[in-house]
C-alpha positions in Angstrom: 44.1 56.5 -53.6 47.0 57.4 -55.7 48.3 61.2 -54.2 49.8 61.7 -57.9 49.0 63.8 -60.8 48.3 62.1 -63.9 51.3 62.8 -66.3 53.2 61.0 -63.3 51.0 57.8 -63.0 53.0 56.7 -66.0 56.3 57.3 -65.1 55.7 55.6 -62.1 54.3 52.3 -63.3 57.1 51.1 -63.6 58.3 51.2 -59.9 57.4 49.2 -57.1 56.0 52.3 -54.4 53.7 52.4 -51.4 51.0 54.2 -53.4 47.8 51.7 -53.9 47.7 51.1 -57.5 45.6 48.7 -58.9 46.9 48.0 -62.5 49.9 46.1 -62.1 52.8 48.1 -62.8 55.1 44.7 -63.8 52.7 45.4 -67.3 53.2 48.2 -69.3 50.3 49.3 -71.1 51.5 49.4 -75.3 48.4 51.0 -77.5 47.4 49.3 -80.6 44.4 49.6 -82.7 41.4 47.7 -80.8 43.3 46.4 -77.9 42.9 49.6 -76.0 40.4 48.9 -73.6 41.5 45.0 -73.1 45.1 45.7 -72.6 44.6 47.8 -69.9 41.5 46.1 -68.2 44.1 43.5 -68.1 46.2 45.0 -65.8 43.7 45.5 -63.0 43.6 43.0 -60.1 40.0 41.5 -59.0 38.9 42.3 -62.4 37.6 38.8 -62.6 35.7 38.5 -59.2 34.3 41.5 -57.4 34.9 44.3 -60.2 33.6 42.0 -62.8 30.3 44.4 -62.6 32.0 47.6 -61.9 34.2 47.0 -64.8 31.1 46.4 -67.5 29.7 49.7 -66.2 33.0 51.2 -66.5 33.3 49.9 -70.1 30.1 51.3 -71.1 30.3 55.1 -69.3 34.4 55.5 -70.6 33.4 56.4 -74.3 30.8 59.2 -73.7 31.0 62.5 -72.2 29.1 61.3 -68.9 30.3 63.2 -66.0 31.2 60.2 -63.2 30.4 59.8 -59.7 32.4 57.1 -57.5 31.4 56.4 -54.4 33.6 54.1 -52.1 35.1 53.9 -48.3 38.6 54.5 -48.1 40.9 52.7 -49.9 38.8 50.7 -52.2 40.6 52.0 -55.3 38.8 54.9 -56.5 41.1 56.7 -58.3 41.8 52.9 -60.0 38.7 53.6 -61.6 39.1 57.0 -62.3 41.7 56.1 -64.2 40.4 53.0 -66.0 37.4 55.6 -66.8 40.2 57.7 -68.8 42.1 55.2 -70.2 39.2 53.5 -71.9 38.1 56.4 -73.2 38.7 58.7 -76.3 40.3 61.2 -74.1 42.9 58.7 -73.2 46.2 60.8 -75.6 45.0 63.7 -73.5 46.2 64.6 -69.8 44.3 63.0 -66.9 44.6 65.8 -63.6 43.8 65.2 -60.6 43.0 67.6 -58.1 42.5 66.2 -53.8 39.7 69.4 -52.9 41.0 68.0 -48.7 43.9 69.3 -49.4 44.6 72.6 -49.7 41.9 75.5 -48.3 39.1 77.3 -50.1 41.3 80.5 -51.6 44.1 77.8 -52.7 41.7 75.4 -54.3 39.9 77.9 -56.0 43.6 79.0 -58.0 44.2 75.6 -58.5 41.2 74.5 -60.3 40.4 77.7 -62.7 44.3 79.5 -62.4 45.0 83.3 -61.7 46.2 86.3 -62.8 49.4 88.1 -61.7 48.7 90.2 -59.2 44.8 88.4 -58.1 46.0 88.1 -54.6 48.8 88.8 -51.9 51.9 86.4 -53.2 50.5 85.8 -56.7 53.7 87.1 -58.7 53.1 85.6 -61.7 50.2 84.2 -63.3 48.9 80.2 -62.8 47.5 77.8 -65.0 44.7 76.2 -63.3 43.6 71.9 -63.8 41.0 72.4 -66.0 43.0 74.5 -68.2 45.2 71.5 -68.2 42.4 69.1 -68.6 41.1 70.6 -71.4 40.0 67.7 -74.1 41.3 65.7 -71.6 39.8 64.4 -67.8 40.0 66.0 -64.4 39.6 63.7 -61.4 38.3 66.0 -58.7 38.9 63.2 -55.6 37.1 63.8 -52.2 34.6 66.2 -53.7 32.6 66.0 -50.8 35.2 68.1 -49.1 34.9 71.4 -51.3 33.8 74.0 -49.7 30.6 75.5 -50.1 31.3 78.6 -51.4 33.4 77.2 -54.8 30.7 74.4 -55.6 28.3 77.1 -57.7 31.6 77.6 -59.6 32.4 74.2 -60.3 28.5 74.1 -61.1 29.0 76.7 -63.5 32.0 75.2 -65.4 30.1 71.5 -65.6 26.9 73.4 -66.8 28.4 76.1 -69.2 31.9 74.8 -70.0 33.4 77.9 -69.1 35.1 80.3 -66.1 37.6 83.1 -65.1 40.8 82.7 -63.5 40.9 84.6 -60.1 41.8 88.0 -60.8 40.6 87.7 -65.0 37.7 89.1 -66.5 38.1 87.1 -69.2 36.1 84.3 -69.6 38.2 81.0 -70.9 36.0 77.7 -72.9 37.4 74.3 -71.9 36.1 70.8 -73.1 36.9 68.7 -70.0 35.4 65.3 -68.9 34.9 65.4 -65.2 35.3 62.3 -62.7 34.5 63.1 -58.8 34.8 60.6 -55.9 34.2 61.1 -52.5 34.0 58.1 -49.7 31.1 60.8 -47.8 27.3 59.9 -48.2 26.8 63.4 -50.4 23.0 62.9 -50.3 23.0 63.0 -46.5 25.3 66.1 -46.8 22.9 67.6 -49.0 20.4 67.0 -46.1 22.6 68.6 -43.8 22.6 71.4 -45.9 26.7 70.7 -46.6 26.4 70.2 -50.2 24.5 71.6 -53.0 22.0 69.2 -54.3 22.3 70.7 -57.8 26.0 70.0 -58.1 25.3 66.5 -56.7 22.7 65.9 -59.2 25.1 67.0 -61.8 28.0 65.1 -60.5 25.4 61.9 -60.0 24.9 61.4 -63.9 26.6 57.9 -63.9 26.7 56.9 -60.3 29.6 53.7 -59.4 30.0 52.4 -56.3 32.7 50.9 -55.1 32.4 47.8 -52.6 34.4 47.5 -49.8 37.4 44.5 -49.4 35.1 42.7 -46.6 32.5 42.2 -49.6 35.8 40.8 -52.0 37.2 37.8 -50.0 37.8 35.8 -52.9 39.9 38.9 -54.4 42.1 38.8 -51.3 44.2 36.1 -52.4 44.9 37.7 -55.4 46.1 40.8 -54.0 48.2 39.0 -51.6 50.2 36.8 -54.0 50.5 40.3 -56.2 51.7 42.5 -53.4 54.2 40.1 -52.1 55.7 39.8 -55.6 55.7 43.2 -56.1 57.4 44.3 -52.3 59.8 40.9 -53.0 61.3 42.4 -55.8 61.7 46.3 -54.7 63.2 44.7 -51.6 65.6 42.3 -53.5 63.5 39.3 -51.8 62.6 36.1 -52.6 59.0 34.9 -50.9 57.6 31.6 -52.8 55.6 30.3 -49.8 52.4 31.5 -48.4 51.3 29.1 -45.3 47.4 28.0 -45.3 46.6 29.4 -42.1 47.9 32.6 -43.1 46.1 33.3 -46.1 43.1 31.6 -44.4 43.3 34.4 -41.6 44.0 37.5 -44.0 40.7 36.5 -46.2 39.2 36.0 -42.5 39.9 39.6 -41.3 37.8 42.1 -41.9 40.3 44.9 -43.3 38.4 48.3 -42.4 41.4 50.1 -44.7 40.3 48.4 -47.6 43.0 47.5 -49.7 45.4 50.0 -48.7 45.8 48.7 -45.3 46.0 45.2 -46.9 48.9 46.8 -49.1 50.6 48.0 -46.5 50.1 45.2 -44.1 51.7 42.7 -47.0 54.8 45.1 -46.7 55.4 44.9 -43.7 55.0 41.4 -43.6 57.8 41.1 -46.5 60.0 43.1 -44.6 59.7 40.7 -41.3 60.1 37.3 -43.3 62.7 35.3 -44.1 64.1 32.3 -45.8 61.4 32.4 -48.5 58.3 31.8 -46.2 55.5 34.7 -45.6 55.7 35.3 -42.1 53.4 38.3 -41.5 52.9 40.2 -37.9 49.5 39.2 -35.6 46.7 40.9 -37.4 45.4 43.6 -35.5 41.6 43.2 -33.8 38.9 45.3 -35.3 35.5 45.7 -33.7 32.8 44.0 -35.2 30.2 45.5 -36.9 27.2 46.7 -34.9 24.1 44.4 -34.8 20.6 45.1 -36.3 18.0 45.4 -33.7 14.8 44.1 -34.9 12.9 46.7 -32.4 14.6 49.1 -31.5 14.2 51.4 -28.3 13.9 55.1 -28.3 17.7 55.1 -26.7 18.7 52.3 -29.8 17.4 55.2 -32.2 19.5 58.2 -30.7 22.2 56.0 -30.0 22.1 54.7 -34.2 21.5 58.4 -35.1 24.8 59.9 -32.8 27.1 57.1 -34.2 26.5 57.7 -37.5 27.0 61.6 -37.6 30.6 61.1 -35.5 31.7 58.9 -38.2 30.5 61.0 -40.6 32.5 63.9 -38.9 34.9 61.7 -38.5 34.8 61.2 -34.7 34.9 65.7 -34.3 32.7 66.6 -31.5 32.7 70.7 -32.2 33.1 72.9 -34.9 30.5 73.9 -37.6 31.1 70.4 -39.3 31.4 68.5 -36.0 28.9 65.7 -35.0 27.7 68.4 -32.7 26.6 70.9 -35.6 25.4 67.8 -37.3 22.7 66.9 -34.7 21.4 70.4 -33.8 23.0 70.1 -30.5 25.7 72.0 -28.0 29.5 70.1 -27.5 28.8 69.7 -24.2 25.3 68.4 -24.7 26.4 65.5 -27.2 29.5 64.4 -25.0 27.3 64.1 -22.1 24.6 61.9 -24.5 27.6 60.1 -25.2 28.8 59.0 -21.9 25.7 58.0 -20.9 24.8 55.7 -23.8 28.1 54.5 -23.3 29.2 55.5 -27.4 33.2 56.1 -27.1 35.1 57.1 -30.7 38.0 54.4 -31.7 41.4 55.6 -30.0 43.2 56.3 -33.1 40.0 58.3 -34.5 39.1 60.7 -31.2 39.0 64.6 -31.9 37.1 67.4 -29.8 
């Protein structure tokens, strides 16, 4: 959730931003002997209602070597986690990397996770330190793993089996003693079905599952995040907001908030900017569809139409392409859209791509 690198999560706590953070940045985080873990657990919001559980389990992987698996839809604070994972940990005085595998394309992700050597590649001038080199005795947070492409996973295999790899262009093989935390909001077992993800990186990425719930499942945490958003936009933008009106609150636990706690975040901004004279007046929440009903017998039709709504969200509402829902169900483009139509299964309008 948080688009920066570790070194710069510090620097930044600090500063009121747009980037969901969890731990409260109002509370710096001072080390002394045995108050490690508390101090920071302290600085997490929810920790006493829906993370309660999360947080035990967090508690009890962070000291070990355990290679860490979250699971979690958008915005529900996984790199939060991540985090708390390396801060609670021995490996908390070394760096914590992170690394988005969306981001950047196969050739580039592979030089930023193992380096290169002047001269590996076209533009490659000078030689590049890759993450886990600057992991090492530290942790690398490899967010959205269940976008890295196929044909890098047996080399991230390789480094979380053997502890070792070359740089691209090096014949030299480099050691590193890195603890590895993945997340991904993608089912990887059914991509593993589909033949998109190797099923022995997942099983070695799997070692200490944690999954995330999303902010529908944590109504009574809602408040919480309200009152510490408000307080926290208030101040960056010179504001003062001491009134929260009933209804208001009782209509943001209400809503359903398919953005998790980012769009909460975001929507309590703008909300601060559009209020004045010390009351939270927030904009009309926007409608979101409900969720679809369980049909105690279903049809043959109920069972295609199940199967070709999940794999569009799953591709994310793409028709074509190799990862497209198409590809996904073994069908043609044209095939799938005309299945569509007739069982009447339209994508959202801000989510349609063909």
């Amino acid at each position: 959730m948080i688009a920066i690198a570790g070194t710069q999560i510090d620097e930044n706590r600090g500063n009121a931003t747009m980037s969901t953070t969890l731990y409260r940045p109002d509370e710096s985080i001072v080390r002394r002997p045995g108050r490690a873990e508390a101090s920071f657990l302290e600085t997490i919001v929810g920790r006493r209602g829906g993370l309660r559980s999360i947080l035990t389990e967090v508690e009890a992987v962070a000291p070990t070597n355990a290679t860490v698996l979250i699971t979690g839809e958008t915005g529900t604070g996984k790199e939060v986690i991540a985090r708390a994972i390396h801060e609670l940990s021995p490996r908390r005085s070394r760096n914590l990397v992170k690394v988005n595998c969306a981001a950047m394309p196969a050739g580039l992700l592979e030089s930023e996770l193992f380096g290169h050597e002047r001269g590996a590649f076209t533009g490659a001038v000078n030689s590049h330190v890759g993450r886990f080199a600057l992991a090492d005795r530290g942790t690398l947070f490899l967010d959205e793993i269940g976008d890295m492409p196929m044909e890098l996973q047996p080399k991230l295999l390789r480094v979380l089996q053997e502890r070792e790899f070359e740089a691209v262009g090096s014949t030299r093989t480099t050691r590193v003693d890195v603890r590895v935390v993945a997340a991904t909001n993608q089912d990887l077992r059914q991509m593993v079905r589909d033949g998109e993800f190797r099923e022995d990186l997942y099983y070695r990425l799997n070692i200490f599952p944690v999954s995330l719930p999303p902010l529908r499942e944590r109504k009574a945490d809602i408040p919480e995040f309200v009152r510490y958003f408000i307080e926290q936009f208030a101040t960056s933008m010179d504001k003062i907001i001491d009134t929260i009106p009933e209804e208001t609150m009782r209509a943001i636990v209400r809503h359903s908030w398919p953005g998790n706690i980012r769009e909460l975040q975001n929507y309590v901004a703008r909300a601060v900017i559009l209020s004045n004279d010390g009351v939270f007046e927030p904009p009309p929440l926007e409608k979101c569809e409900p969720a679809p009903i369980e049909i105690a017998n279903p049809t043959l039709e109920d069972k295609v139409r199940r199967e070709i709504l999940a794999a569009c969200q799953r591709a994310n509402w793409k028709l074509g392409g190799p990862r497209g829902a198409a590809a996904r169900l073994g069908l043609k483009r044209t095939t799938l859209f005309y299945k569509m139509k007739r069982l009447g299964i339209a994508a959202p309008v801000d989510h349609w791509e063909d």
